[in-house]
C-alpha positions as CSV (number, residue, x, y, z in Angstrom):
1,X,-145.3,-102.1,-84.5
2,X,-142.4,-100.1,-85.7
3,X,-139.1,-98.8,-83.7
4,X,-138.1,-95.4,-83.8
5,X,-135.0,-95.4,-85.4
6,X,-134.1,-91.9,-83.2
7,X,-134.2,-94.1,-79.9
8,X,-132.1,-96.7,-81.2
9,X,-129.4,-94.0,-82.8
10,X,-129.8,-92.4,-79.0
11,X,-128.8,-95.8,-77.4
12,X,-126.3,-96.5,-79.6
13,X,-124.8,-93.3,-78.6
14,X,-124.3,-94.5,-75.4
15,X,-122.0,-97.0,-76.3
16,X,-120.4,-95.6,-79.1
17,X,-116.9,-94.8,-77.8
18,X,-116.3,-97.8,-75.7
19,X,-117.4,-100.1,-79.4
20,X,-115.1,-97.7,-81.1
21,X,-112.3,-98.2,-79.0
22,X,-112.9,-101.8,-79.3
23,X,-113.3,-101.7,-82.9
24,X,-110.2,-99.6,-83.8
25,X,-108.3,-101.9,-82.3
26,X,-109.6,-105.1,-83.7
27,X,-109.4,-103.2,-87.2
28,X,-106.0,-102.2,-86.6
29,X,-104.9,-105.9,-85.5
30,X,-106.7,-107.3,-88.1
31,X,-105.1,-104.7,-90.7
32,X,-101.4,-105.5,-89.7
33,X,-102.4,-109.4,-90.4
34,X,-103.4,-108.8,-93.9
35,X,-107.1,-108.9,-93.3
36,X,-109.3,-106.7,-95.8
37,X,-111.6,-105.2,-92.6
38,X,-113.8,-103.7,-94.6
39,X,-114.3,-106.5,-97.3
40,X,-115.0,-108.7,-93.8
41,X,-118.0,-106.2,-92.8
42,X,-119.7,-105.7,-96.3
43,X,-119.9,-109.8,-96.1
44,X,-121.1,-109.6,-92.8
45,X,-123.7,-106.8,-94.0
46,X,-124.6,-108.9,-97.0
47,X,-125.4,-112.3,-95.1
48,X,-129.2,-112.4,-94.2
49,X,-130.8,-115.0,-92.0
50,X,-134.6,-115.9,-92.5
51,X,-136.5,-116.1,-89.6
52,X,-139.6,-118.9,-89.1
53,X,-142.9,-117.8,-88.5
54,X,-143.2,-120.6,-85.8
55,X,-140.1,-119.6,-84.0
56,X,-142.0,-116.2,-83.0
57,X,-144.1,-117.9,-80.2
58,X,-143.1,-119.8,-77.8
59,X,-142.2,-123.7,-78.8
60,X,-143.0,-126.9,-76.6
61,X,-142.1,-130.5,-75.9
62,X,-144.1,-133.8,-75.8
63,X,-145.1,-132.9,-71.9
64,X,-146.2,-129.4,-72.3
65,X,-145.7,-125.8,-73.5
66,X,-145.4,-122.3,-71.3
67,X,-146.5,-119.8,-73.0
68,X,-145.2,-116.2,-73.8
69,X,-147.1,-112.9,-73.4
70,X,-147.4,-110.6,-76.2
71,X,-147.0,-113.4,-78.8
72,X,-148.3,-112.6,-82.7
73,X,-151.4,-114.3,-83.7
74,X,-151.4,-113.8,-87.3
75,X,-149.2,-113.8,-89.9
76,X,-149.0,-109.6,-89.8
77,X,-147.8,-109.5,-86.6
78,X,-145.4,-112.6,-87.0
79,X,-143.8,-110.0,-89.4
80,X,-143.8,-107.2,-87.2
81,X,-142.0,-109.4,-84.7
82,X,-139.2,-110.1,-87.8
83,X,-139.3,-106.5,-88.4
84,X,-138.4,-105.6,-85.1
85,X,-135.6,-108.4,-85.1
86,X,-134.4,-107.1,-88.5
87,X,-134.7,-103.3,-87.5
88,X,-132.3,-104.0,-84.8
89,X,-129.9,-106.4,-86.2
90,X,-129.9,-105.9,-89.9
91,X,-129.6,-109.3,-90.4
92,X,-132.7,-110.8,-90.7
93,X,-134.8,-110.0,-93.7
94,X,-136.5,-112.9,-94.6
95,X,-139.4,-114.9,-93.0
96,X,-140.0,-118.2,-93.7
97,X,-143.7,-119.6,-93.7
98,X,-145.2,-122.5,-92.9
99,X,-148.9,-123.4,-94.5
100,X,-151.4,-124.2,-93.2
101,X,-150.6,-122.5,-89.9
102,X,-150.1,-119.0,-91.8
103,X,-152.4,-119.1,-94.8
104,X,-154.3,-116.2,-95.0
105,X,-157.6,-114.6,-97.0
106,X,-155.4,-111.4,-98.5
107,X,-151.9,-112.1,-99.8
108,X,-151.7,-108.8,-101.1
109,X,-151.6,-107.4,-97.2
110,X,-149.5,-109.7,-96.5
111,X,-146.6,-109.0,-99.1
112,X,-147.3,-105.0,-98.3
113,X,-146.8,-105.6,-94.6
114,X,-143.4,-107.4,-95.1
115,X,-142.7,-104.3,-97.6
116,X,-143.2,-101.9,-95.0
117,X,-140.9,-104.0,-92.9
118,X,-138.3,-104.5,-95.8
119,X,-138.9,-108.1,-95.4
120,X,-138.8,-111.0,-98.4
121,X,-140.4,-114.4,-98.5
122,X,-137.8,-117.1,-97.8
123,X,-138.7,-120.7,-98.5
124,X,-142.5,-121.7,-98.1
125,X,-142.8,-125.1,-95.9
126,X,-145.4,-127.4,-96.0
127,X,-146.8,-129.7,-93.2
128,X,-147.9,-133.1,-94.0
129,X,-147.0,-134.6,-90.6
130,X,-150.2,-133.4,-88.7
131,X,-153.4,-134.0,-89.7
132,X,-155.8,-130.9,-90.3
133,X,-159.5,-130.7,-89.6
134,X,-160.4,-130.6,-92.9
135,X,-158.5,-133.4,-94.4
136,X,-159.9,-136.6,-95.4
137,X,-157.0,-138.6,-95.3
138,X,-154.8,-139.3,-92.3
139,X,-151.2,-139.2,-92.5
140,X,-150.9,-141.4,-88.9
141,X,-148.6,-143.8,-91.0
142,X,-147.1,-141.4,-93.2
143,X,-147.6,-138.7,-96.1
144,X,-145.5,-139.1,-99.6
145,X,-144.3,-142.4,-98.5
146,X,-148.2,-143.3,-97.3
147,X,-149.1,-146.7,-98.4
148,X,-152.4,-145.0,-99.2
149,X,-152.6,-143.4,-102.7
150,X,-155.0,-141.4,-101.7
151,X,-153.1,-140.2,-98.6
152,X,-150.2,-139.7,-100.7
153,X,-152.0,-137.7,-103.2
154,X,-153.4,-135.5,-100.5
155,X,-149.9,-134.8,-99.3
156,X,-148.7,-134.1,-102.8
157,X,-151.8,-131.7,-103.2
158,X,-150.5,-130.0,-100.3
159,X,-147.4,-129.6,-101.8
160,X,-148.7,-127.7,-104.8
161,X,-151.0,-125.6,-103.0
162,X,-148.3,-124.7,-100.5
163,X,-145.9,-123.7,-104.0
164,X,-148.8,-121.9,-104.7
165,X,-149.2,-119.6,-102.1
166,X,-145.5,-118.8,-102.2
167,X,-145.5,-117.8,-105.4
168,X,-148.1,-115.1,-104.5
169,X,-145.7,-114.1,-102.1
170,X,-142.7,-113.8,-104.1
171,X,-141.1,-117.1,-102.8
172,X,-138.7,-118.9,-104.8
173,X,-138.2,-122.2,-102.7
174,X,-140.3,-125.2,-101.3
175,X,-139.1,-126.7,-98.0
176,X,-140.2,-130.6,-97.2
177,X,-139.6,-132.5,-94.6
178,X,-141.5,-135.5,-94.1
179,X,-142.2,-137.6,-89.9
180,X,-142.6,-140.7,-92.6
181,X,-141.1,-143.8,-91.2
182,X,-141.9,-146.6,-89.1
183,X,-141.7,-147.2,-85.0
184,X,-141.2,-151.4,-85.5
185,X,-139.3,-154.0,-87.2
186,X,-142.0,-155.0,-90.2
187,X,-144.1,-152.5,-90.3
188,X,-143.5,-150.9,-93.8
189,X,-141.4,-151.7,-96.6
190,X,-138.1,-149.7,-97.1
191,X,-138.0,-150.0,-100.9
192,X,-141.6,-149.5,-101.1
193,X,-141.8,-146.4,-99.2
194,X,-138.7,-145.2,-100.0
195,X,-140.2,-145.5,-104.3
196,X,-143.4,-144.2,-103.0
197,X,-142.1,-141.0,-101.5
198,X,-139.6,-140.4,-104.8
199,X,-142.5,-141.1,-107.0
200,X,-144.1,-138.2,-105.1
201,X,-141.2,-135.9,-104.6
202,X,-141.3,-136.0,-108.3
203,X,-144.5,-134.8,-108.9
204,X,-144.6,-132.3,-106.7
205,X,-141.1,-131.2,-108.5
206,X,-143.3,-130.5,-111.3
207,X,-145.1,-128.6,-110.5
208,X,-142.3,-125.8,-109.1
209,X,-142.1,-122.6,-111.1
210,X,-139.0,-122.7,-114.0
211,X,-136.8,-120.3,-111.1
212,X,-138.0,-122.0,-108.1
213,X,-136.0,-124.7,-105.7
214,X,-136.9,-127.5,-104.1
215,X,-135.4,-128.5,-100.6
216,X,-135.7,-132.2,-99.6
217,X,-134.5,-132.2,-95.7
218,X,-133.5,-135.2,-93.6
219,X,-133.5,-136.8,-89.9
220,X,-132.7,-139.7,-89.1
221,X,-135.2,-140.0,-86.1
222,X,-138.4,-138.6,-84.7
223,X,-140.9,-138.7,-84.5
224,X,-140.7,-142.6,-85.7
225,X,-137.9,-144.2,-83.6
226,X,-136.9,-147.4,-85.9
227,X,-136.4,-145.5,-89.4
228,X,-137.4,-142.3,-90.9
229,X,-138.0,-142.6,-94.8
230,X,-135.3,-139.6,-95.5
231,X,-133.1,-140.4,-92.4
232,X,-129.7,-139.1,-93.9
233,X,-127.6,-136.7,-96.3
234,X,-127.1,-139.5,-98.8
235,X,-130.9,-140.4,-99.3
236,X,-131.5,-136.5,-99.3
237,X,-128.9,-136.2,-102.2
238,X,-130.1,-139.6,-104.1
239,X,-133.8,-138.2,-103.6
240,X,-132.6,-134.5,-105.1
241,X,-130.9,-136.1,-108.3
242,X,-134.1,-138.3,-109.4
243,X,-135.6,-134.7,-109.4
244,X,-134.0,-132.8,-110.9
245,X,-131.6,-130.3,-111.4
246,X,-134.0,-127.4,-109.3
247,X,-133.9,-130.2,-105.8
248,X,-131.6,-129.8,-103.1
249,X,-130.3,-131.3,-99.9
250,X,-131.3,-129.1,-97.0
251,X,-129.0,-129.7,-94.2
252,X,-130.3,-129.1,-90.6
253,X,-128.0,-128.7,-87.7
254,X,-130.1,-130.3,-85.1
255,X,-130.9,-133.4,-87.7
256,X,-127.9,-135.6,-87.1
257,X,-126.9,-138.3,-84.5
258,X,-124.5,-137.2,-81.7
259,X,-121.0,-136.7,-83.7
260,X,-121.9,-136.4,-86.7
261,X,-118.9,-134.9,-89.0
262,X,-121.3,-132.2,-90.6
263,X,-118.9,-129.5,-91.9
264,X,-117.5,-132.4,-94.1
265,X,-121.1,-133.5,-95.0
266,X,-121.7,-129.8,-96.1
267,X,-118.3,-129.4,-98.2
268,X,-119.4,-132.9,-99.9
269,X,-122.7,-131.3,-100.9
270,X,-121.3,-128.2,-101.7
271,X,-118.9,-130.0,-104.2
272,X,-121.5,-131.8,-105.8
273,X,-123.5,-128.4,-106.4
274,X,-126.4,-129.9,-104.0
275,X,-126.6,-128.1,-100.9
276,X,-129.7,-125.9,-101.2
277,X,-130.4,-124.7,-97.5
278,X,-129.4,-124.7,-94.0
279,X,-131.1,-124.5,-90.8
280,X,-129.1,-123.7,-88.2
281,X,-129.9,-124.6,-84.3
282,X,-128.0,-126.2,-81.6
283,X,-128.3,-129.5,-80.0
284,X,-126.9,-131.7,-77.0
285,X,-128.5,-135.2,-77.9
286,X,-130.8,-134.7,-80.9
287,X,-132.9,-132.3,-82.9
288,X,-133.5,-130.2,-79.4
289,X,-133.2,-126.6,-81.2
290,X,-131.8,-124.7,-78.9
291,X,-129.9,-121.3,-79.6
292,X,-127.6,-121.7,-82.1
293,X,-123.9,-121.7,-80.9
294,X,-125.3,-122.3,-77.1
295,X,-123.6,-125.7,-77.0
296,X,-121.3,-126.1,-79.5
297,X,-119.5,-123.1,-80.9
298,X,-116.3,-124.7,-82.7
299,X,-118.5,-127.0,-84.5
300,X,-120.3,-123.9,-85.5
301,X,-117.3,-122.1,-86.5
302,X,-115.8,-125.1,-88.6
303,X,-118.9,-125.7,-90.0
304,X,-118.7,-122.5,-91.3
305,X,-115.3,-122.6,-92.6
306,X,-116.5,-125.4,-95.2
307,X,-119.8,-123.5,-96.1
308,X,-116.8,-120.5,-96.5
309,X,-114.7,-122.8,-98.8
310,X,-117.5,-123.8,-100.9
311,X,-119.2,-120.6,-101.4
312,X,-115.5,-120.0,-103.0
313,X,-114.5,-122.3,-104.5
314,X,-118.1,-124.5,-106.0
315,X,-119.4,-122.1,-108.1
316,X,-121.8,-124.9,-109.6
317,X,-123.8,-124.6,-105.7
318,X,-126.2,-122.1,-105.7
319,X,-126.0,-119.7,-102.9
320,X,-127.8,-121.6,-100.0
321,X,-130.8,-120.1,-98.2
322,X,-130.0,-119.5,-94.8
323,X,-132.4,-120.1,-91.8
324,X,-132.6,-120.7,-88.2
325,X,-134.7,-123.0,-86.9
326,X,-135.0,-123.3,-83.4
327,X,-137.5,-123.7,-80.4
328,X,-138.1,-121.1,-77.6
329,X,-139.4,-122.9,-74.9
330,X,-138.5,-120.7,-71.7
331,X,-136.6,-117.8,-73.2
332,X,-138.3,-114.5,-74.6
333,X,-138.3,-115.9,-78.6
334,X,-137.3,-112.7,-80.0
335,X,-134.4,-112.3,-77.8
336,X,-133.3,-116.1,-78.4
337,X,-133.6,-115.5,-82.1
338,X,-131.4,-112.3,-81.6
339,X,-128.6,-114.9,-79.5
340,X,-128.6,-117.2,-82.2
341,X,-128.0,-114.5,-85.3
342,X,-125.2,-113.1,-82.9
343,X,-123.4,-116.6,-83.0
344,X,-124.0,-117.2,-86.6
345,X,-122.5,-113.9,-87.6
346,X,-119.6,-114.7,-85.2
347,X,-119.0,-117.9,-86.0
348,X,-119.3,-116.4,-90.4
349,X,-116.8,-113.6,-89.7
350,X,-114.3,-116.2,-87.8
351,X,-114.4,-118.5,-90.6
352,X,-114.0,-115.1,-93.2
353,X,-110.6,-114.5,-91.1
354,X,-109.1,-117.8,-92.0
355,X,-106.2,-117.7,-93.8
356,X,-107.1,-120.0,-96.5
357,X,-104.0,-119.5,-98.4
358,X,-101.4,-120.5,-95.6
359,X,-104.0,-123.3,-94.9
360,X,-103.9,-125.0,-98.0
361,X,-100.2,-125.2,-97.9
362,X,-99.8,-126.2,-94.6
363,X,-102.2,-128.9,-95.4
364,X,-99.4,-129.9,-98.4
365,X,-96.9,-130.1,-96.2
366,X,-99.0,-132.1,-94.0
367,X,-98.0,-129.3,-91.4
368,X,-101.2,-130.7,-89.0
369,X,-100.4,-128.4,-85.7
370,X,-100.2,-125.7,-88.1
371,X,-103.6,-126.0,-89.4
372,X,-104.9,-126.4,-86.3
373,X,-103.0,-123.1,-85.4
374,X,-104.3,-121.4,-87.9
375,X,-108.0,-122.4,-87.4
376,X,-107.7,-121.6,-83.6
377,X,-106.1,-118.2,-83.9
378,X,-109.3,-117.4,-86.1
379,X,-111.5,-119.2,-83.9
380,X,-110.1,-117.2,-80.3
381,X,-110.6,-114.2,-82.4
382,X,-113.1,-111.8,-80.9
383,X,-115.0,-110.6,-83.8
384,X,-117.8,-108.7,-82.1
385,X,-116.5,-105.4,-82.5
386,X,-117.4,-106.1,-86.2
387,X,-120.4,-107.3,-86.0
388,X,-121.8,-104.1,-84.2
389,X,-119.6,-102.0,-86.9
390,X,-121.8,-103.7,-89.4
391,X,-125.0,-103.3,-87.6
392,X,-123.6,-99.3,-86.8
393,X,-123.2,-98.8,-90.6
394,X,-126.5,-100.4,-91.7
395,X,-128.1,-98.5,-88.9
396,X,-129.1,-101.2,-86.6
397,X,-128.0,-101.5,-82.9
398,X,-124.3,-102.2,-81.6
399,X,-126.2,-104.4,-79.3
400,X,-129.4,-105.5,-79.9
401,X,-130.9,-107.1,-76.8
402,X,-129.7,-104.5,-74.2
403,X,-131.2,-102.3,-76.8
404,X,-134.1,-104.3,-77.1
405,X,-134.7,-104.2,-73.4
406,X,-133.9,-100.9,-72.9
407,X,-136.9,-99.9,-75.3
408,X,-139.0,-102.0,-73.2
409,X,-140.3,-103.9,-76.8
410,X,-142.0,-106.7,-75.0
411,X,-143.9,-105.0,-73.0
412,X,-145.1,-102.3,-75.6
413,X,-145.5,-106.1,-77.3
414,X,-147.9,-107.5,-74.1
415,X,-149.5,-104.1,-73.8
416,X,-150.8,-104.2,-77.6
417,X,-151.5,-107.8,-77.9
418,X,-152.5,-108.9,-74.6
419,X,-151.1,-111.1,-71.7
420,X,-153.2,-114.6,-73.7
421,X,-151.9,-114.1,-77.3
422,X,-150.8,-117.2,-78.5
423,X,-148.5,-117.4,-81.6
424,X,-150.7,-119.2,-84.3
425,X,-150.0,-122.5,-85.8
426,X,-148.4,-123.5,-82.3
């Protein structure tokens, strides 16, 4: 399914002078402060999301799952969905995969179809914490930290297949995050576990192409409740070093206790050249992926304005791969996914409109209502004139879900797919 790019120039149209109007006058304000407005919208234009395969259909929780109408039930229509997403917003043009839910007989289709989209291949993830029909191993207690050698080689195996298929793809980066842990006192080992999952790590390191990444996320719960194996940035980062120089920490929003200082975890990272990737969600409690920015938009924002610093200032961190993973349980997921690249582009052009100059010497002078000032002012900023200018000059839509609704796109969606379509892999 592809949008006509006449009807979305026709609704933009519609709304062109009032954006305009709105625009001008941010410009102009933003001009008279010293702000390079159109350095601002080339960044904006520049900063691509990835989008999940699994975020497509609808998500679930341990007591059930409701269903969406019109959801993609292969991989080729999981892009068309990212297409459309991308088509309107021009900001997501990447898909991330997950194997074994989107393996497929013809890679070659597969790579053309995201072509015709103008769609890449973000990071490949592999699944060890269910166990497949095929398998002769369970992972029940675990996967690279499996007391079982032979369940540990199985997970590992995984792990090279899943590089594998990426590399067909035009992937450049490996995703793993492992359910290992424990659910009582005594039941495994932490050194052991911890060595057997390195040991593995490491082999599975080995086997990543000379230009490829490896990104080794964390949690520190669920769905073991007394310790997760890779349960925080620190054991991430240790894990990353025995690599190699090619493993990163991948930093998930949603993957922290209730608190957690994570713009000073990511400028840490950043300064040690380790942070690889970022998954950004929203949370009240725990890893509850909701739309990003729904709950807590000032963390977002100073989140940001470290991940703005570093990019900066640490040239020895490699640009991090950006993705949003989050769960659609009773919104429509393509318009939740078009919420939550709204708020990250906010929250990216905020933190581009601090004045890091006048922040680093009011943080000299130990000036600290000044530098809360100066965050604030950039934070109360409203910025979404310029993210419809950059959508406007990339020829996306000022405003994607009204236009998305207007063109009726889940229904044409239902209509071609049918009201039982359920997203694959869910």
């Amino acid at each position: 399914m592809t949008l006509d790019k006449n009807k979305i120039l026709d609704f933009n149209q519609k709304h062109l002078q009032i954006h305009s109007e709105k625009f001008d006058f941010l410009s102009n304000q933003l001009s008279s402060q010293g702000r390079d407005v159109a350095t601002v919208l080339k960044k904006l234009s520049q900063f691509q999301v990835a989008i999940p395969s699994w975020a497509l259909g609808a998500g679930g929780t341990r007591f059930g799952r409701f269903g969406f109408h019109g959801e993609p039930s292969s991989i080729v229509e999981k892009i068309d969905d990212v297409g459309i997403i991308h088509r309107l917003t021009q900001t997501a043009g990447a898909i991330s995969l997950h194997i074994p839910w989107d393996k497929s007989t013809d890679y070659d289709a597969v790579k053309e179809k995201a072509k015709s989209q103008n769609i890449i291949f973000d990071a490949v993830n592999s699944n060890t914490f269910q166990d497949q029909k095929t398998a002769k191993e369970s992972y029940r207690y675990g996967s690279l930290g499996n007391i079982s050698k032979a369940a540990r080689e199985q997970a590992v195996q995984h792990n090279k297949e899943v590089i594998d298929i990426g590399n067909k793809l035009g992937s450049k980066s490996l995703t793993v995050w492992l359910a290992d842990g424990s659910n009582f006192p005594g039941q495994s080992n932490f050194q052991t576990v911890l060595q057997h999952t390195q040991n593995s790590l490491a082999s599975i390191y080995d086997h990543l192409p000379q230009d490829w990444k490896m990104f080794i996320e964390y949690k520190p719960y669920e769905p073991n409740f007394y310790s997760t194996i890779i349960q925080d940035w620190g054991t991430s980062f240790m894990l990353a070093n025995a690599c190699g120089e090619k493993a990163y920490t991948l930093v998930d929003l949603g993957h922290h206790l209730p608190n957690t200082n994570i713009e000073q975890i990511v400028s840490t990272l950043m300064m040690k050249g380790k942070l690889g990737g970022f998954h950004f969600n929203d949370s009240k409690y725990g890893d509850d992926d909701l739309t990003v920015g729904s709950i807590k938009p000032y963390t977002l924002f100073l989140i940001f304005n470290a991940l703005v610093y570093g990019m900066e200032n640490n040239p020895q961190n490699p640009y991090p791969a950006w993705m949003i993973d989050a769960s659609h349980n009773i919104k429509d997921p393509l318009e939740d996914l078009m919420q939550s690249l709204e708020a990250i582009q906010e929250a990216y052009a905020k933190a581009l409109l601090v004045d890091q100059k006048k922040l680093l010497e009011a943080q000299q002078e130990n000036d600290v209502v000044q530098c809360q000032e100066i965050l604030q002012n950039a934070y109360r900023t409203d910025v979404r004139p310029l993210l419809g200018q950059a959508r406007l000059n990339d020829g996306g839509a000022i405003h994607p879900i009204a236009t998305y609704r207007s063109l009726e796109i889940r229904k044409r969606l239902i209509k071609k797919r049918g009201v039982n379509a359920v997203a694959s892999g869910l």
